[in-house]
N, C-alpha and C positions, 0 to 999 in steps of 0.2 A: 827755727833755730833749734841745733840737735844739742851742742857742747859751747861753753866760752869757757877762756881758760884767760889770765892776762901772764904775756911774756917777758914785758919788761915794765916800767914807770911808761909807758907811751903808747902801746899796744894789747890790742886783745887779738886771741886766733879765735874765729867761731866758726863748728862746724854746723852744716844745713843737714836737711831732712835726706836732702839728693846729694849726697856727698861732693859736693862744693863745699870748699873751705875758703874761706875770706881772714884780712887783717885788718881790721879795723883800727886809724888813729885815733888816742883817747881828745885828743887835740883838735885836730879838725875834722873831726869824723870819715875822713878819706878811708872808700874801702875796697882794696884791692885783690884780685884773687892769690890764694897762697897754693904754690907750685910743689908738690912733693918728687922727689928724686932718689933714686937710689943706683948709684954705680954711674952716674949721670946721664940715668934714664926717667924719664919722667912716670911718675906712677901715679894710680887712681886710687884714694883709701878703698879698705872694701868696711871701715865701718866709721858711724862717725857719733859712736855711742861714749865713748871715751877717748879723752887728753891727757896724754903723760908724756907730762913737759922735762923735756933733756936738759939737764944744767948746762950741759957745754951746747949747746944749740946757740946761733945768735942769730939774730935778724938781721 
């Protein structure tokens, strides 16, 4: 694990070593891959050394 960051009362984002990004429930620990998108295209980070969390972002 590269980055956690928590998004809301219920969720963490965590980035990996391999830039896979997951969401992890604080609840039931369900963890799902998180999809990055831009122009709704789908994109790969190219780094996953740092999390700067968007106030208007929501899950």
């Amino acid at each position: 694990m590269r980055s956690i960051i928590s998004l809301n009362s219920l969720h963490y984002l965590v980035a990996a070593e391999t830039k896979a990004w997951f969401t992890i429930d604080k609840q039931t620990i369900k963890i799902a891959p998180f999809k990055l998108s831009e122009k709704g295209i789908e994109i790969e980070p190219k780094s996953s050394r740092n999390i700067i969390k968007d106030a208007a972002a929501a899950l």
